[in-house]
N, C-alpha and C positions, 0 to 999 in steps of 0.2 A: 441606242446607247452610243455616244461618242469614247471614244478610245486614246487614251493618251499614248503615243508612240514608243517612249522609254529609249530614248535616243543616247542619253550618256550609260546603254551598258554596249561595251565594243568587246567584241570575240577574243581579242589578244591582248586585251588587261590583265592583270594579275591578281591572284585568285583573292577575295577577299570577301570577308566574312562579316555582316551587318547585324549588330543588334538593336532591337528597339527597347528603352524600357517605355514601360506605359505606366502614368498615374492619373486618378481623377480631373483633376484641375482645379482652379481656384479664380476668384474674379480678377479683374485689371486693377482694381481699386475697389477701396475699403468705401465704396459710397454706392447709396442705391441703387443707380442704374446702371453700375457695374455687376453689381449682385444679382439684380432683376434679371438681366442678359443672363449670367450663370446659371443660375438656378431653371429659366426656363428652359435652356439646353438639358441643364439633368434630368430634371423631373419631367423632363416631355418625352425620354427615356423610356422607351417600353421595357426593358430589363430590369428597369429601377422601380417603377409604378407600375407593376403589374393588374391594370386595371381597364379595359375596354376604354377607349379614346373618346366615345361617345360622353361618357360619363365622366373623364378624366378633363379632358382639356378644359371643359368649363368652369370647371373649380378652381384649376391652375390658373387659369387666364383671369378668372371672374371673382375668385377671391382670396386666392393662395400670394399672386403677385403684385396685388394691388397695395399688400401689407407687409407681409413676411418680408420683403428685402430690406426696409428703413431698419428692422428689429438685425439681421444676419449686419447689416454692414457695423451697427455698433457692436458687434462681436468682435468684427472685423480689423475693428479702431483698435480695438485690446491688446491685440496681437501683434498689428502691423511694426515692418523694421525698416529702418533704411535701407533694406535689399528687399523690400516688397514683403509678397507672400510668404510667409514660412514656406507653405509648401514648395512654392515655385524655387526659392532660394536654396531650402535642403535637397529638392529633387537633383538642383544642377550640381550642387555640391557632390553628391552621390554618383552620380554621370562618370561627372569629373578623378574622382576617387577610382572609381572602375575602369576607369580607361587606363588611371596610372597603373592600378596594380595589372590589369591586362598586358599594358604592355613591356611589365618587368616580368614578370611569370612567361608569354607566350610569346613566341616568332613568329604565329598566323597574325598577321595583317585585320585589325579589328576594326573598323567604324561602329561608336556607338551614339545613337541619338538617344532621346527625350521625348515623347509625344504626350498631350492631357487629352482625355476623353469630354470634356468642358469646357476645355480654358486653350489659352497660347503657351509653347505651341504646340498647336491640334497635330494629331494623328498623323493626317496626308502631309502635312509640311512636313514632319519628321522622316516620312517613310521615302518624301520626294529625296530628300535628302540623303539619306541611305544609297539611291538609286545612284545619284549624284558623285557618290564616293565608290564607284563601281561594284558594290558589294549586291552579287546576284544570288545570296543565297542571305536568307535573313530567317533569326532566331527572336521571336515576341516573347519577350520578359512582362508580363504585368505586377507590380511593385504590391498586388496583395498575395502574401503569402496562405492565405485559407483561402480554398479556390469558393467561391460566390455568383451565381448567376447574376446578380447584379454590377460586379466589379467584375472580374474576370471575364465573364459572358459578355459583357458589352466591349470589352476591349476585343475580341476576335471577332466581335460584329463589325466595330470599326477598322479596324481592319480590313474585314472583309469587302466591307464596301467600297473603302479606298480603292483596292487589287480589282475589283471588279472593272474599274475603268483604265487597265492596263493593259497593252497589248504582251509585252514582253513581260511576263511574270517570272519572279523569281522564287526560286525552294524556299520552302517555307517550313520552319515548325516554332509548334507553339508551348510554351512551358504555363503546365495550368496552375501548380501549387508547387510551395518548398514547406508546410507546413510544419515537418516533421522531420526535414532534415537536418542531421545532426550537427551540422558546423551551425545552421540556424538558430536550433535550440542553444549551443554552446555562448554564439554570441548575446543573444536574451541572457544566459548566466551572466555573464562577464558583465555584461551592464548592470544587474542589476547588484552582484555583488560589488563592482564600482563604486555607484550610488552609496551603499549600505556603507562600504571603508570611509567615504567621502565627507557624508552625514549621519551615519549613526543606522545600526537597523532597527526594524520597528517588530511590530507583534505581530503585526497581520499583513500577507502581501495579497491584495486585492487585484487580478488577473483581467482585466473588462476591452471586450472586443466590441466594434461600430456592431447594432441589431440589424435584425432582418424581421419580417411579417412574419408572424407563425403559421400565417398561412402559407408562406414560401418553404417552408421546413415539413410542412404538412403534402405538398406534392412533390416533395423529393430531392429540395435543395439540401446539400452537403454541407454546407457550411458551418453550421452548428455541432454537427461531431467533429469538423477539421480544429475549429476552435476548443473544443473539449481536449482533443489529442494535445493540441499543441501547449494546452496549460498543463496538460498534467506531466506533459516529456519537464516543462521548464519546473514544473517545484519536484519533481525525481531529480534531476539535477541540481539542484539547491538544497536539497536533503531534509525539503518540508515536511511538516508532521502532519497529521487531520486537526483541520483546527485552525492552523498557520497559516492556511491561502483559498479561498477562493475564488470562482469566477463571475463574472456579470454581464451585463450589455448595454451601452449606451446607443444614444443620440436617436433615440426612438422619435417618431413621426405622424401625426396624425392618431383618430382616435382609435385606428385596430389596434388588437395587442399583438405586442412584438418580442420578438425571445424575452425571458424570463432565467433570473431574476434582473431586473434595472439596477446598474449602477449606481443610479442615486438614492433608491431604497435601500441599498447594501450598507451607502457610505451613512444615510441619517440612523439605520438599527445597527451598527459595530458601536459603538460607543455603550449605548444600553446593553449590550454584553459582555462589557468591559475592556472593549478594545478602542483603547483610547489615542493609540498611535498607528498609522498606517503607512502603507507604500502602495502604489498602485505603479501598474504598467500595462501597458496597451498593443501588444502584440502585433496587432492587425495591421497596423500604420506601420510602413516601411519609416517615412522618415512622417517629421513634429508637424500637426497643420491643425485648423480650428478646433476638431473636434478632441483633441489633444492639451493644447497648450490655452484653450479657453474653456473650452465645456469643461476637463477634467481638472488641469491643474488652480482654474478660478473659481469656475461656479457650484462645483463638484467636493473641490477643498473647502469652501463656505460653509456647504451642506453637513461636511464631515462636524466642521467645528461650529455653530451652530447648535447639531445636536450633543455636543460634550463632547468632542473630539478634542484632543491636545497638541499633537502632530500628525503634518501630513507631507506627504513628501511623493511628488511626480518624480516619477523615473523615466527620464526621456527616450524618444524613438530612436532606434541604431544609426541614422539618419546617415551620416557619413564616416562614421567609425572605420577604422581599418578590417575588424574582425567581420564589416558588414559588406563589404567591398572585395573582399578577399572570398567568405562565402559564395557571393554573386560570382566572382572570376570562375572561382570552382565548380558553380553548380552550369554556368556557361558551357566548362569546357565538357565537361558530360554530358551537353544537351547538343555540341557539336562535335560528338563521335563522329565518324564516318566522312565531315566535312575537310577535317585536317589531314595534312603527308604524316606518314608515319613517323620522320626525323623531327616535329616539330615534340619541343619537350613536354610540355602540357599534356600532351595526350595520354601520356603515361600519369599525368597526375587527374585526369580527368578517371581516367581508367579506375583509379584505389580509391577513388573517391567514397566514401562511404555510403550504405543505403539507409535508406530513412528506419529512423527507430522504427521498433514495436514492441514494447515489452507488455503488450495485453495480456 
């Protein structure tokens, strides 16, 4: 194994403290063989396809890829902005936002990067970078809040593998989930009551997180209660009744079945119950990306209306919100106790920071 030498961390820098966030990634471009390249990095993914490689790769390569990208990049087309990807554009928006409040809030010396598990820019260029701004102690923020062997677990794999080719390693910790923490939940309120002063509230708020395999939930993935928790802390909050909201799961894949109930079963049977105007929001997604602003708010609002729906109304991702960037700062400086001088002020706000609901 060759060893990268880590030559910009020098002994008598100054003390400084690195964060990574980590998000999915998204293609270069709204066009097939920018999508082909993406997709065959994710889905060649063992955390994401949990499926023996024998049996796996030849499907992807032999008849997943040869088709599936022409169909994803005209999703792609739907979305796309003069700043690119939703994603890639809200992720740095986000970055950037965290950094401000970071450095209004704290005296410790932050550098924070950006890394896609997918996409540009990857992991190692992020973390090369960290190294670069002499930060020998780094804290992995992954941008899903419901911890996921799929999202989450692949991000401390990449990770891991980066650090593996480092001689000079740096402290390391990792933040698995804020699912339930209460500035989290708060800011899901505040948006969604936003929305509702904005445009009007509706009858029914529709909860729908990205799925997973049932079969993944069947050997012991969390993610399905993380997401349970965190819909029901946001309609306590919102002072929902039974009746008022509930949950689903989208962007399901292939022919297993995948958590339950689907999204777009929910959205085509509300109407035939009388629920003729909705809201929907999306928890899982830190900040707006396909499966968001085209699965839900296009083909997903069709769906609703369609089968006799009258209004429907996306309620966008925190994406770069102040209340979403302020959270992160906070939920940081609690994850770097120990790291800070006692004189820096934060740390006392890190310290009162509040613990994750539970009013089970």
């Amino acid at each position: 194994m060759r060893y990268i030498s880590s030559p910009d961390f020098h002994r008598d820098s100054a003390e400084r403290i690195g964060v990574l966030l980590v998000n999915s990634g998204t293609p270069q471009a709204p066009q097939p063989w920018a999508v082909r390249r993406f997709l065959a990095r994710m889905l060649s993914d063992p955390r994401v396809v949990e499926l023996p490689r024998a049996l796996w790769l030849p499907i992807l390569y032999g008849v997943i890829l040869p088709f599936r990208p022409a169909r994803v990049a005209h999703k792609y087309r739907r979305i796309w902005s003069e700043s690119g990807s939703p994603l890639l554009a809200l992720s740095q928006q986000l970055r950037t936002a965290l950094m401000g409040t970071l450095a209004q809030r704290m005296l410790a010396p932050f550098s924070v990067e950006l890394g896609m598990l997918y996409g540009d820019p990857p992991v190692p260029q992020a973390l090369a970078r960290l190294r670069e701004s002499g930060a020998q102690r780094i804290l992995v923020l992954p941008l899903f809040p419901q911890y996921c062997g799929a999202t989450t677990g692949a991000a401390y794999d990449r990770v891991a593998a980066e650090l593996r080719r480092w001689r000079w390693l740096p402290e390391l910790r990792f933040v698995a989930e804020y699912h339930d923490q209460p500035e989290y939940i708060d800011a899901l309120r505040a948006s969604v009551l936003e929305h509702w002063q904005a445009q009007g509230r509706t009858r029914h708020l529709l909860i729908s997180f990205h799925g997973i395999p049932e079969r993944n939930f069947h050997r012991g993935d969390p993610y399905f209660c993380k997401c349970q928790k965190t819909a029901r802390l946001l309609a306590e909050e919102l002072m929902l009744r039974d009746g008022e909201w509930s949950v689903s799961f989208q962007s399901r894949f292939g022919p297993a079945g995948w958590l339950k109930p689907y999204t777009s079963e929910v959205l085509a049977q509300l109407p035939g119950r009388g629920v003729r105007d909705v809201s929907v929001i999306c928890p899982g997604f830190a900040v707006d990306c396909l499966e968001t602003l085209e699965e839900i708010a296009i083909e997903n609002r069709d769906h609703f209306l369609r089968a006799g729906g009258e209004r429907f109304e996306y309620v966008p991702a925190l994406n770069a919100r102040a209340e979403h960037a302020q959270f992160l700062a906070g939920h940081i400086a609690r994850h770097c106790q120990g790291w800070v001088s006692s004189d820096w002020p934060e740390v006392a706000y890190g310290a009162s920071g509040s613990q994750p609901i539970d009013r089970s």
